[in-house]
LOSE-743794 format. One line per field, with one value per atom (N, C-alpha, C): residue in one letter; z, x, y. Coordinates in steps of 0.05 Angstrom, whole numbers, plus 5000, padded with zeros to 4 digits. Last residue first. Layout:
<atoms>
rest <- (A_...) .
z <- (Z_...) .
x <- (X_...) .
y <- (Y_...) .
</atoms>
This chain:
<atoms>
rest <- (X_X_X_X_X_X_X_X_X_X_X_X_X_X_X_X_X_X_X_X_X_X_X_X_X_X_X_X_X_X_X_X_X_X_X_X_X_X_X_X_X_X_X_X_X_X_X_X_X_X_X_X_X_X_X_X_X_X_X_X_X_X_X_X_X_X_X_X_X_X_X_X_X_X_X_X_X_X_X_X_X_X_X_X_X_X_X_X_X_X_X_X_X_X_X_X_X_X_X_X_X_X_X_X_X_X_X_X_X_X_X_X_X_X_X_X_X_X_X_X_X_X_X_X_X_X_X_X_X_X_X_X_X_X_X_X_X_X_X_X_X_X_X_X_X_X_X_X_X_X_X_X_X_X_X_X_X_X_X_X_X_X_X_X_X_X_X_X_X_X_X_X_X_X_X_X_X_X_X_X_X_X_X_X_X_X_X_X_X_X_X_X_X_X_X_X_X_X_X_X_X_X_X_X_X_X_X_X_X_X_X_X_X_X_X_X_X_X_X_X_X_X_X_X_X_X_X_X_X_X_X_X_X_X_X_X_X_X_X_X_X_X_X_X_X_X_X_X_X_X_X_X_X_X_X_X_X_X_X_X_X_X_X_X_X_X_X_X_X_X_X_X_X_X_X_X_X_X_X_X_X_X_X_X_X_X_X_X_X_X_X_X_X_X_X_X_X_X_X_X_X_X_X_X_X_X_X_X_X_X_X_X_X_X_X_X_X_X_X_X_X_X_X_X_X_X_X_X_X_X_X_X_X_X_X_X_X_X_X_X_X_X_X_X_X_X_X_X_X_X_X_X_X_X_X_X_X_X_X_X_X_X_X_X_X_X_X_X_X_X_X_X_X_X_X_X_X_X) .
z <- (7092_7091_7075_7145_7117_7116_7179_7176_7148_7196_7179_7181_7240_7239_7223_7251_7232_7235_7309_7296_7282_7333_7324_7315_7375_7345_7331_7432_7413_7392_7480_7454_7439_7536_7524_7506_7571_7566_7548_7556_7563_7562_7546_7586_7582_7497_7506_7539_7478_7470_7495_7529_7518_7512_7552_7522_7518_7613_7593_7569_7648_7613_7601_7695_7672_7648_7732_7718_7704_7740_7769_7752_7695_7696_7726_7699_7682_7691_7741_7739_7727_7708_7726_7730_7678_7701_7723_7614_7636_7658_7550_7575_7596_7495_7509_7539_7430_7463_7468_7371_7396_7416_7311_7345_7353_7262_7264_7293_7235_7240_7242_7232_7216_7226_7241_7268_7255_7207_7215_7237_7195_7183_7185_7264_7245_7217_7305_7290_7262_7338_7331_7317_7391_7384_7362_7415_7395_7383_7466_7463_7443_7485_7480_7458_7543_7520_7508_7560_7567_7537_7611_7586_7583_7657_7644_7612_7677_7647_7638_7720_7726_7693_7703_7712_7711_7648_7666_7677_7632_7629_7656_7577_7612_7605_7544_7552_7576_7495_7531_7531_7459_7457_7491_7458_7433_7436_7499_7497_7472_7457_7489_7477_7421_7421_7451_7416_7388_7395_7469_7463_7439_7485_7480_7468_7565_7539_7523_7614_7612_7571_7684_7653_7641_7739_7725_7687_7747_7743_7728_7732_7727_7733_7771_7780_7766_7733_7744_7758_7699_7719_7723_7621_7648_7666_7561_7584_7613_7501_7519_7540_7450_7455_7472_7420_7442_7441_7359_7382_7408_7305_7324_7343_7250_7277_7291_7188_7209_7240_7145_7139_7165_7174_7150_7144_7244_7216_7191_7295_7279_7258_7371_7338_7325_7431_7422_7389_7492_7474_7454_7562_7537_7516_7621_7603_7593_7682_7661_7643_7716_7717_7707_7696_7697_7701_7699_7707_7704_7653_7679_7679_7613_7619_7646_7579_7591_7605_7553_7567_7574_7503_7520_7523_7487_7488_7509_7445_7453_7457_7415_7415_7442_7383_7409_7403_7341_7347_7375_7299_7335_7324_7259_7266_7295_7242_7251_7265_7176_7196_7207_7183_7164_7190_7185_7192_7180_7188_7173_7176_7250_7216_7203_7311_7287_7269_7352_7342_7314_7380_7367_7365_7406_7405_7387_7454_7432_7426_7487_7486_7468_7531_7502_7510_7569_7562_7537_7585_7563_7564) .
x <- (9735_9745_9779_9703_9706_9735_9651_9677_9684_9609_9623_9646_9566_9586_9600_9517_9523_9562_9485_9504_9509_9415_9430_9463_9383_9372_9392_9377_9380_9376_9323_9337_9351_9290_9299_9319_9278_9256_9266_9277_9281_9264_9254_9256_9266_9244_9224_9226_9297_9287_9269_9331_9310_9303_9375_9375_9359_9367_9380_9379_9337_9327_9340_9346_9352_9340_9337_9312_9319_9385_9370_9339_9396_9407_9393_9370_9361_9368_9347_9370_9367_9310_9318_9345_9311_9307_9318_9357_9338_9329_9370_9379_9358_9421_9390_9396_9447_9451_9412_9458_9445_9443_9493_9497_9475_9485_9475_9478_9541_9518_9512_9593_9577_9551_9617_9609_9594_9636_9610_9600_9694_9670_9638_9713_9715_9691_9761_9744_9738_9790_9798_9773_9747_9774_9776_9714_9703_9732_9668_9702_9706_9628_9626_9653_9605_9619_9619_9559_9570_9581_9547_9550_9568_9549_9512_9522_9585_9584_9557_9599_9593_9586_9594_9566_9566_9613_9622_9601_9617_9600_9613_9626_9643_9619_9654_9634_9643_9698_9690_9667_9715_9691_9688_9734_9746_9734_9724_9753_9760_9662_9679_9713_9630_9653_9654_9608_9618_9630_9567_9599_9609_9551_9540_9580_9576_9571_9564_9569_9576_9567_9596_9594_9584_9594_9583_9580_9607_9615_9584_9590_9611_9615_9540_9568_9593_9496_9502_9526_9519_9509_9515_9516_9527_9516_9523_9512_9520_9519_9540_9519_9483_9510_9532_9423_9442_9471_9410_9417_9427_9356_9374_9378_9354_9345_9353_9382_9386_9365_9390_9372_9371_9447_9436_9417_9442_9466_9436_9447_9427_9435_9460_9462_9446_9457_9453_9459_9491_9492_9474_9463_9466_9468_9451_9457_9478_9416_9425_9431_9395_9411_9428_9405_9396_9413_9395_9399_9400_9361_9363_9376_9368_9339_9339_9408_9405_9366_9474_9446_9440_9513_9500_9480_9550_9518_9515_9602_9599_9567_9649_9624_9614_9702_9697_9674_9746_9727_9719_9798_9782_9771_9808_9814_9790_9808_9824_9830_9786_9784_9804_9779_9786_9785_9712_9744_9751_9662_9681_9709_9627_9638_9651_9611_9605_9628_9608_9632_9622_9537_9564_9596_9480_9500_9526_9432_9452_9479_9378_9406_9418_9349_9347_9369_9289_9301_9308_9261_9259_9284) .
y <- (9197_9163_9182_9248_9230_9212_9251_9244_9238_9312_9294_9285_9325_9322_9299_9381_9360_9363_9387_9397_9382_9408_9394_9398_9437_9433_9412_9404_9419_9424_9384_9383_9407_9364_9382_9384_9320_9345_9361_9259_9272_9302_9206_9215_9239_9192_9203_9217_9172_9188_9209_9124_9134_9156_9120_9117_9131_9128_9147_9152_9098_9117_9134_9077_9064_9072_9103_9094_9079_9125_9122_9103_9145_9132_9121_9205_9183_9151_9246_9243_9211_9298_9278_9264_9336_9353_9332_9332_9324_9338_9335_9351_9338_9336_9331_9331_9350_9352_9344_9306_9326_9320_9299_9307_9326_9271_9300_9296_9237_9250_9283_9197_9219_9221_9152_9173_9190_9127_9115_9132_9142_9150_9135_9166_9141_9148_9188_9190_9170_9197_9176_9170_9233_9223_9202_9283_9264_9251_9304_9303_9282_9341_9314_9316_9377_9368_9347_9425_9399_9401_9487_9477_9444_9522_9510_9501_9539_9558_9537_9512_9529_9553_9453_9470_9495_9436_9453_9466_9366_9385_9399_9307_9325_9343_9250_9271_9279_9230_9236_9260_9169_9196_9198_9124_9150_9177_9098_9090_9112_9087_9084_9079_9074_9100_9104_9033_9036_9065_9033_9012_9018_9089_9068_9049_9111_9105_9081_9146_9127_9130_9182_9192_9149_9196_9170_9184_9260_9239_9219_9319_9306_9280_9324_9330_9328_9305_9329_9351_9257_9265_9298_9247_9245_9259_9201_9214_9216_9179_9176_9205_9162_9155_9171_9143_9149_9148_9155_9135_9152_9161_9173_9150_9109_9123_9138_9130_9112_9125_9165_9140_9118_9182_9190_9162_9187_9183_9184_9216_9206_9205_9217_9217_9212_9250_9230_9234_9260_9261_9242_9288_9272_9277_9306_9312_9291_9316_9289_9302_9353_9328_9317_9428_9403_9372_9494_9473_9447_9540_9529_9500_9584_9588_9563_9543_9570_9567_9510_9504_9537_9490_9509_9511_9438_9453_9468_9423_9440_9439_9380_9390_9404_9372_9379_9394_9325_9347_9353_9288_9305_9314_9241_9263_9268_9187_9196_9218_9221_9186_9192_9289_9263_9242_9331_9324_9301_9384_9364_9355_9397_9400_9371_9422_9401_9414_9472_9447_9427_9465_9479_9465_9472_9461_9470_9493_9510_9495_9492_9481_9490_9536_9531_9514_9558_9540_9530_9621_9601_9583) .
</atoms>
């Protein structure tokens, strides 16, 4: 059974770090992504990477504050949360691919992927 299992969320001040955490199991995969979903707002994308660690890339309102990475060998990815702002508030979820997205140009997209976490809620406050 294929699960993702995210972890790190909570509550921090403007300005402050976090370090999100998904553990993958049940197998392997391409693409692994972060995406959000703030309160009354669509979920978005916001930041994804290749299988090897590289071509990491991101949406433009958290480049330069937010690193994604993933340690194949522990089937788990990060999403490294800096300089935190209170418009970052959400609900963080990991998503996971068999493909390799960015080769399609679907990373954003909801629907390319195959596999979701349940979520981690992450508050900033002002």
């Amino acid at each position: 059974q294929v699960q993702l299992v995210e972890s790190g969320g909570g509550l921090v001040q403007a300005g402050g770090s976090l370090t999100l955490s998904c553990a993958a199991s049940g197998r392997t995969f391409t693409t692994m992504s972060w995406f959000r979903q703030a309160p009354g707002k669509e979920r978005e994308f916001v930041a994804t990477i290749r299988w090897d660690g590289l071509s990491p890339y991101y949406v433009h309102s958290v480049e330069g504050r937010f690193t994604i990475s993933r340690d194949n060998a522990k089937n788990t990815g990060y999403l490294q949360m800096s300089s935190l702002k209170p418009e970052d508030t959400a609900v963080y979820y990991c998503a996971a691919a068999r493909l390799y997205l960015r080769t399609s140009n679907s990373h954003t997209a909801e629907r390319a992927y195959d596999y979701w976490g349940q979520g981690t809620q992450v508050t900033v406050s002002s």
